[in-house]
MOPAC internal coordinates of N, CA, C and O (Angstrom, degrees):
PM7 1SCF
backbone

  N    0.0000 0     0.00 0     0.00 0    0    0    0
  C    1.4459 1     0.00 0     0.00 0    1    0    0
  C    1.5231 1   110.48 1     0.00 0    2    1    0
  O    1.2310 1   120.40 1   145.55 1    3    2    1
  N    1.4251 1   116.84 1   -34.45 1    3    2    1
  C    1.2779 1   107.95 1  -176.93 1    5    3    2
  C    1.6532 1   125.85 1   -97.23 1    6    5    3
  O    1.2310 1   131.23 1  -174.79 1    7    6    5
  N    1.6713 1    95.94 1     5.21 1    7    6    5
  C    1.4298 1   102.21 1   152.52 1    9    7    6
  C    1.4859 1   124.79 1   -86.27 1   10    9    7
  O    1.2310 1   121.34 1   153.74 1   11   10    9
  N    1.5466 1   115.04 1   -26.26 1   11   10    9
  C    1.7845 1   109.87 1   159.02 1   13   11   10
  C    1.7039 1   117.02 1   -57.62 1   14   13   11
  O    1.2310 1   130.49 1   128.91 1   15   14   13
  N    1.6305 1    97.36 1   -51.09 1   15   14   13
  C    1.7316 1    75.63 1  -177.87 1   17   15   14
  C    1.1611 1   126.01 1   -80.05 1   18   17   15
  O    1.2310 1   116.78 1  -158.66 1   19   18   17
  N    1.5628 1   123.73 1    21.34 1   19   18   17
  C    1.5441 1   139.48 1  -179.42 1   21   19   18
  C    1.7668 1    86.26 1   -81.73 1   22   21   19
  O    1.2310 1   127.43 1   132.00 1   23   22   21
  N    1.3208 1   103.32 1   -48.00 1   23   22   21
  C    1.6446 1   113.65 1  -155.71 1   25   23   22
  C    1.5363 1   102.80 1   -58.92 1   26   25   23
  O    1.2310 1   140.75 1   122.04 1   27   26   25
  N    1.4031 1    77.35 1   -57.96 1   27   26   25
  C    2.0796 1    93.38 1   171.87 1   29   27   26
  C    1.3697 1   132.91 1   -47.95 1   30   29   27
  O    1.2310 1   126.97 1   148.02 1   31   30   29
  N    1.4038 1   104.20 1   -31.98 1   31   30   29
  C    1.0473 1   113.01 1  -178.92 1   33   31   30
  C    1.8004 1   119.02 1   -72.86 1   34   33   31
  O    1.2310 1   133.60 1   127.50 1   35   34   33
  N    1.4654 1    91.32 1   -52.50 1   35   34   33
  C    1.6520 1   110.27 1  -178.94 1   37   35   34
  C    1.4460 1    93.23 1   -63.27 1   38   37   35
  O    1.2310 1   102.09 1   142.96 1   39   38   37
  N    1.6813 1   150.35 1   -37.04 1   39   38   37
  C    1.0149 1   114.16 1  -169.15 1   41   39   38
  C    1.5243 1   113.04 1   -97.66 1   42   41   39
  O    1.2310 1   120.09 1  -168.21 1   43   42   41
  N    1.4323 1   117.43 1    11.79 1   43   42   41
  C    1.2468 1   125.32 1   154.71 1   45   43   42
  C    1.7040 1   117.60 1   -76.49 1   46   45   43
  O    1.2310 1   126.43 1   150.75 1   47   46   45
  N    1.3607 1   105.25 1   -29.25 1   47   46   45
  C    1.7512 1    88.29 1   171.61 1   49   47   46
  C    1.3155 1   100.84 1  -102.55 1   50   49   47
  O    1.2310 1   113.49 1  -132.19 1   51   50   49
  N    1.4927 1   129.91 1    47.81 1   51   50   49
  C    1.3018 1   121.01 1   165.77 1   53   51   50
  C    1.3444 1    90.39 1  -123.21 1   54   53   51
  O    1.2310 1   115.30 1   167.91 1   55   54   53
  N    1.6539 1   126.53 1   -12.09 1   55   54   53
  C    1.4913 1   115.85 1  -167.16 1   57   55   54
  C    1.3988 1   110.80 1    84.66 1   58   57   55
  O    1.2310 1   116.43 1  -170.43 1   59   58   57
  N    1.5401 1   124.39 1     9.57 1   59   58   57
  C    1.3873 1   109.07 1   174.96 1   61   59   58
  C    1.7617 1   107.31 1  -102.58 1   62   61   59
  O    1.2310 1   126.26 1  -154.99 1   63   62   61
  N    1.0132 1   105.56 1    25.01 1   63   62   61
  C    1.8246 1   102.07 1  -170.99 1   65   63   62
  C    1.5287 1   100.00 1   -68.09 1   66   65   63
  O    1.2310 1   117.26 1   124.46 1   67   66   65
  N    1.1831 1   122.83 1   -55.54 1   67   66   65
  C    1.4236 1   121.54 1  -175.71 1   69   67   66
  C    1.5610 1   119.52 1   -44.88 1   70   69   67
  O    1.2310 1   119.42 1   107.79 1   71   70   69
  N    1.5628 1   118.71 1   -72.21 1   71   70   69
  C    1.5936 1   115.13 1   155.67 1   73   71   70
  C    1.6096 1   117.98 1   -44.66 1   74   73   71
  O    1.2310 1   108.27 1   149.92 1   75   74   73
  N    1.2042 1   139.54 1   -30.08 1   75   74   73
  C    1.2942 1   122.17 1  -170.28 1   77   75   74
  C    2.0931 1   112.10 1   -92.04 1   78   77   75
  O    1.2310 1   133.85 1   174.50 1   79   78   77
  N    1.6960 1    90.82 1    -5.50 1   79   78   77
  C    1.7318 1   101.06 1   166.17 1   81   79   78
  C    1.4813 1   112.67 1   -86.17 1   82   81   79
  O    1.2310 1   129.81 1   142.50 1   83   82   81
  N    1.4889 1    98.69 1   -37.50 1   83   82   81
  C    1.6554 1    95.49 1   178.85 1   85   83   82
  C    1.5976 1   110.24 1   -90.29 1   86   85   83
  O    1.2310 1   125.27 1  -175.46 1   87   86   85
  N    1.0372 1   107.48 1     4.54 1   87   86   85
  C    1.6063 1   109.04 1   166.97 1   89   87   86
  C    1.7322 1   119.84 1   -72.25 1   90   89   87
  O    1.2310 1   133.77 1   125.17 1   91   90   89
  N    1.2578 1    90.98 1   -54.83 1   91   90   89
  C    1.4837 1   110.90 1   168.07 1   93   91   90
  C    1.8508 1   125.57 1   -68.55 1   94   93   91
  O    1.2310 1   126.14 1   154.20 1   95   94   93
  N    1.5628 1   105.81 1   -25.80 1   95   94   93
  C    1.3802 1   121.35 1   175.64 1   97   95   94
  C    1.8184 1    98.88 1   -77.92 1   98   97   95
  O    1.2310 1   120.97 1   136.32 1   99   98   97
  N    1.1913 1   115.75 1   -43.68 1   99   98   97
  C    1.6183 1   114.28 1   176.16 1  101   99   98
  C    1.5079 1   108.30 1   -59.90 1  102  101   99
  O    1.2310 1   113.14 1   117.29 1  103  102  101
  N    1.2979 1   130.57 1   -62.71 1  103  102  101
  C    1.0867 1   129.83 1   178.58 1  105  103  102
  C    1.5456 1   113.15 1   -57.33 1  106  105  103
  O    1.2310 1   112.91 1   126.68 1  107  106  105
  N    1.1766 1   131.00 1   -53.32 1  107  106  105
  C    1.2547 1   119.43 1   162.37 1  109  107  106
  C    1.6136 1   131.21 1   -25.33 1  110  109  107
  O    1.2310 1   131.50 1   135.75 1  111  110  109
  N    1.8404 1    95.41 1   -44.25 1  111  110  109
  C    1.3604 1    89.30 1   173.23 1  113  111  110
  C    1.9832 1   120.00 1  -121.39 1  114  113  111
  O    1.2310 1   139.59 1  -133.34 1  115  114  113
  N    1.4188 1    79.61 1    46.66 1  115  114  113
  C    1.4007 1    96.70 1   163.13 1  117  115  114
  C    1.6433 1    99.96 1  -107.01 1  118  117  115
  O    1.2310 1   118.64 1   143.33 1  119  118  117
  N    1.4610 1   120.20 1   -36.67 1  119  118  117
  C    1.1754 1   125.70 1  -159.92 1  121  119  118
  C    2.1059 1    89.43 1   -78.55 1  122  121  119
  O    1.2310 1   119.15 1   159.41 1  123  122  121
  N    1.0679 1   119.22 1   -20.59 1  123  122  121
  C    1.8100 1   109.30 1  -177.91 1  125  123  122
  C    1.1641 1   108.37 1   -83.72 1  126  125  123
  O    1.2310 1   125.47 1   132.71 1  127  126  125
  N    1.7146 1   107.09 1   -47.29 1  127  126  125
  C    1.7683 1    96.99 1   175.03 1  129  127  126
  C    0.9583 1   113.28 1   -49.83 1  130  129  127
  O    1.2310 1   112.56 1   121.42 1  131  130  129
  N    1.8252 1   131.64 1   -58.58 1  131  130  129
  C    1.7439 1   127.19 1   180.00 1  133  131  130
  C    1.3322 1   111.51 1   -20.93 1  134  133  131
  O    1.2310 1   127.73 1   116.21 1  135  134  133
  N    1.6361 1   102.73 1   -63.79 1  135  134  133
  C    1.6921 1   109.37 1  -146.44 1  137  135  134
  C    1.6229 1    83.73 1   -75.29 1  138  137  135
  O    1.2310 1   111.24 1   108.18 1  139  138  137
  N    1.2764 1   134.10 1   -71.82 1  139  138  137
  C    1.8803 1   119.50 1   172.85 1  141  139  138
  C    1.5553 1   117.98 1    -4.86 1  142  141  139
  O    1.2310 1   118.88 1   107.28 1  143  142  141
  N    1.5821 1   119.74 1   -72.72 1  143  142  141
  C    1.2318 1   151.90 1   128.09 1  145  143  142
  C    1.3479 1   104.39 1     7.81 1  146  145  143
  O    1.2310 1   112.14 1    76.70 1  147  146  145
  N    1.3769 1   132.43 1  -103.30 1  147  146  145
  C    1.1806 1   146.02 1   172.38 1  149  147  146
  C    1.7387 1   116.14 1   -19.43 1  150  149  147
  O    1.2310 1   126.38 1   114.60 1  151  150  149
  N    1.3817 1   105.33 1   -65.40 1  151  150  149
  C    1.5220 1   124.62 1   170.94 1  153  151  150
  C    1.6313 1   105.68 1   -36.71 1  154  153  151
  O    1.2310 1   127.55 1   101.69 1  155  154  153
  N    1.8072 1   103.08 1   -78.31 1  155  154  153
  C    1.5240 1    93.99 1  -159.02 1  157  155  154
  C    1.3628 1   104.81 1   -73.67 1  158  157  155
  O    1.2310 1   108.44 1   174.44 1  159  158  157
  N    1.4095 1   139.22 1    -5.56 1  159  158  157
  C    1.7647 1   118.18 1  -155.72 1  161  159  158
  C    1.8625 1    90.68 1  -112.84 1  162  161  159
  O    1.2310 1   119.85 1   163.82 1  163  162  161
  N    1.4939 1   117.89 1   -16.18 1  163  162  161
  C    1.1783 1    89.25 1  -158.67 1  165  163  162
  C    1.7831 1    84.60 1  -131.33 1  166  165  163
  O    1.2310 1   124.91 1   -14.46 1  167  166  165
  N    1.5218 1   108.19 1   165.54 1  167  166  165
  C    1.8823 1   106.72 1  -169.84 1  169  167  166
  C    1.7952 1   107.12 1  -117.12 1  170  169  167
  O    1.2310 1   128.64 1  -109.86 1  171  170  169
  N    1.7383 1   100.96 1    70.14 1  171  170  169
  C    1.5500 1   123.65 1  -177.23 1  173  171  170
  C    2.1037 1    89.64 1  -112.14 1  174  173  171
  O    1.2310 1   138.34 1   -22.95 1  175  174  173
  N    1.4283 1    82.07 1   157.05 1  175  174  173
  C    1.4255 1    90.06 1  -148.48 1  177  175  174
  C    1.8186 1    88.85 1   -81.94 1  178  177  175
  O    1.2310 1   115.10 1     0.44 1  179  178  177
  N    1.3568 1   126.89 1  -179.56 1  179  178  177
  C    1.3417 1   122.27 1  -149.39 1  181  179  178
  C    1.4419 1   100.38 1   -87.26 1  182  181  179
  O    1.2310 1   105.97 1   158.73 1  183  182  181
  N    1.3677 1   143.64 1   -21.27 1  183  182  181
  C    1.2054 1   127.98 1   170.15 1  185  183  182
  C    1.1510 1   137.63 1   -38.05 1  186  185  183
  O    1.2310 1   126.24 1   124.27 1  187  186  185
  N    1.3404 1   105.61 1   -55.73 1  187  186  185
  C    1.5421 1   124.24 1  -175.24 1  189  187  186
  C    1.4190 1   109.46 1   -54.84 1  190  189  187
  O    1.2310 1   115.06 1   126.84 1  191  190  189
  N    1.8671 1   126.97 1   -53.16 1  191  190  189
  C    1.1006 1   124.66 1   172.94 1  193  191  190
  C    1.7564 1   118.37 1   -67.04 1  194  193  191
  O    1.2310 1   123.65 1   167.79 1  195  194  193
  N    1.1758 1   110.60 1   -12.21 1  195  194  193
  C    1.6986 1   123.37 1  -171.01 1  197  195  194
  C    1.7469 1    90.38 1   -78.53 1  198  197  195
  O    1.2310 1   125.54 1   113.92 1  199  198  197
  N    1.3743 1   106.97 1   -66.08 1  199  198  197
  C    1.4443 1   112.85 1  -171.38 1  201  199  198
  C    1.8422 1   118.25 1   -50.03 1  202  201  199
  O    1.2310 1   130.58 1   144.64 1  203  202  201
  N    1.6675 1    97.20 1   -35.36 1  203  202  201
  C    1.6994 1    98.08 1   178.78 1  205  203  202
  C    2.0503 1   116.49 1   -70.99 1  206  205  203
  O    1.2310 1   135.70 1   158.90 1  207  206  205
  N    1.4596 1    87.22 1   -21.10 1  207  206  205
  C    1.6308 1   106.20 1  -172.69 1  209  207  206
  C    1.3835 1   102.42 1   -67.19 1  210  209  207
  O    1.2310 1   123.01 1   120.05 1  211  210  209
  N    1.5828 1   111.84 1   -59.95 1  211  210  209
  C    1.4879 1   113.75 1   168.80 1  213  211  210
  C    1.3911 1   133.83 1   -45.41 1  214  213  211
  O    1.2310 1   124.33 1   144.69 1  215  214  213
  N    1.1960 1   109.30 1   -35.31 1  215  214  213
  C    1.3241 1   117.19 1  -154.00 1  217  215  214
  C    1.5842 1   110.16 1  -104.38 1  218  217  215
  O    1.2310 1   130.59 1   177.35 1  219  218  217
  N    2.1431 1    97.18 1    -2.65 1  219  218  217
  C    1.4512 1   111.11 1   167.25 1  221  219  218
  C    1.4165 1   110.30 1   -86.37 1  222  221  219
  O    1.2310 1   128.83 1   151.26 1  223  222  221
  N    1.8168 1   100.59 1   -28.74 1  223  222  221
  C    1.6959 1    95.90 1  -179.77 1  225  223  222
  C    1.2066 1   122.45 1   -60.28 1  226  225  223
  O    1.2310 1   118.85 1   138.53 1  227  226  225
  N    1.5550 1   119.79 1   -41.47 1  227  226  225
  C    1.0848 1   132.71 1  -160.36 1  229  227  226
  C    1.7815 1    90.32 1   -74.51 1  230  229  227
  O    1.2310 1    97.46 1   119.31 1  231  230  229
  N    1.2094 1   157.72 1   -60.69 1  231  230  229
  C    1.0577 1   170.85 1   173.36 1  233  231  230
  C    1.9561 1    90.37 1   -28.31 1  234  233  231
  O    1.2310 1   123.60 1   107.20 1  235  234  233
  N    1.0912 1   110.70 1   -72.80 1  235  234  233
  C    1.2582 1   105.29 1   174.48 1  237  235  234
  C    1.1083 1   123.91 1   -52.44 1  238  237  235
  O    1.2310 1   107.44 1   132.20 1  239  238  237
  N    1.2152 1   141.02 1   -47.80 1  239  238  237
  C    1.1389 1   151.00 1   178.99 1  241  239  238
  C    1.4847 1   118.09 1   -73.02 1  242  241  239
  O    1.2310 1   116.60 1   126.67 1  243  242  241
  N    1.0932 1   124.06 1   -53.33 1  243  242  241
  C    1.9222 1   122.30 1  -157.88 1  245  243  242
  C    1.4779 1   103.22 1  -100.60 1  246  245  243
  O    1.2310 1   107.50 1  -172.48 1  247  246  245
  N    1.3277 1   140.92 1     7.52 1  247  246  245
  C    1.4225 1   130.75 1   159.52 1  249  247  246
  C    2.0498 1    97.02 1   -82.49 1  250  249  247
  O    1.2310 1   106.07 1   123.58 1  251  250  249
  N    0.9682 1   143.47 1   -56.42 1  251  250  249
  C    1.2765 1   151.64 1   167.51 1  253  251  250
  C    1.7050 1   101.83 1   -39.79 1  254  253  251
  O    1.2310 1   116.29 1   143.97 1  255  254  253
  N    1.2921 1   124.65 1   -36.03 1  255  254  253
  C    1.5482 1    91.73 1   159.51 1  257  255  254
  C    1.6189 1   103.81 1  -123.70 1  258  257  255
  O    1.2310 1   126.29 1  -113.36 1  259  258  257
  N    0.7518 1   105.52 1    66.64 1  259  258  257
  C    1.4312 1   122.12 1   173.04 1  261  259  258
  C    1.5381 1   102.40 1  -132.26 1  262  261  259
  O    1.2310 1   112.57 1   126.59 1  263  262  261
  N    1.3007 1   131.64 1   -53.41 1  263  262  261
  C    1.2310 1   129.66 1  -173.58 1  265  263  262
  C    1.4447 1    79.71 1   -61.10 1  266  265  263
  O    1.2310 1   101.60 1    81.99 1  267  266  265
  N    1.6589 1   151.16 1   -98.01 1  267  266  265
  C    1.1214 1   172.96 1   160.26 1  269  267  266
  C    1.7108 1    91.33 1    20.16 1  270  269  267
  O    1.2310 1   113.88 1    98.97 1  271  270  269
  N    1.2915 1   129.19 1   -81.03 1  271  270  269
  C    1.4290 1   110.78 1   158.96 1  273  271  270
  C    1.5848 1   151.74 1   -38.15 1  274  273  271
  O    1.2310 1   128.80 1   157.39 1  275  274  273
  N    1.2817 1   100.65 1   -22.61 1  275  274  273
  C    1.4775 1   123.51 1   155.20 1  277  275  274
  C    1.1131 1   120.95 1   -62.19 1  278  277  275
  O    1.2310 1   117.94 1   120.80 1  279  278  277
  N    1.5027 1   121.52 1   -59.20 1  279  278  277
  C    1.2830 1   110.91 1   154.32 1  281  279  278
  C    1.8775 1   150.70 1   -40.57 1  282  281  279
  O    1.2310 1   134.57 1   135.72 1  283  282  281
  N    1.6037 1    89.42 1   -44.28 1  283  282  281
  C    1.0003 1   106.56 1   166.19 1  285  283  282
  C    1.3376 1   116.94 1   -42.90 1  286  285  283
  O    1.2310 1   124.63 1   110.14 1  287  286  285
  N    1.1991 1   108.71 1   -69.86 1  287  286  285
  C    1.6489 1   127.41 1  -151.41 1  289  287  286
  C    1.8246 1    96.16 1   -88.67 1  290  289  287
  O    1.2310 1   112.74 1   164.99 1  291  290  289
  N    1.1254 1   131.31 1   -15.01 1  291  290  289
  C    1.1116 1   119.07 1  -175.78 1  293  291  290
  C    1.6518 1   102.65 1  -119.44 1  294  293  291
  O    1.2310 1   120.10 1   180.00 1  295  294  293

């Protein structure tokens, strides 16, 4: 953990925090459409699309307080 907010940190004093949240917020929700995607077009049992859904939220969600903790603590 305290090598991400090293990461976070340095690309906040480079000025890249903003693109490198929405970097991760895009992919996040590339990863929900899939698993959405995945579910209705193809007949794989519900995990696989459950697990891509999650793992888009979290993508959306935890770089935005992650930069926000970076700050904090650094």
């Amino acid at each position: 953990m305290d090598e991400l907010l090293d990461v976070m940190d340095i690309a906040a004093d480079a000025g890249l925090e903003g693109a490198l949240t929405w970097l991760f917020r895009l992919v996040g929700l590339l990863a929900i459409l899939a698993g959405i995607a995945l579910f209705v077009v193809t007949d794989v049992t519900v995990l696989v699309p459950a697990a891509l859904v999650v793992v888009g939220l979290l993508l959306v969600i935890v770089p935005g307080i992650l930069v926000q903790v970076a700050e904090v603590a650094g």
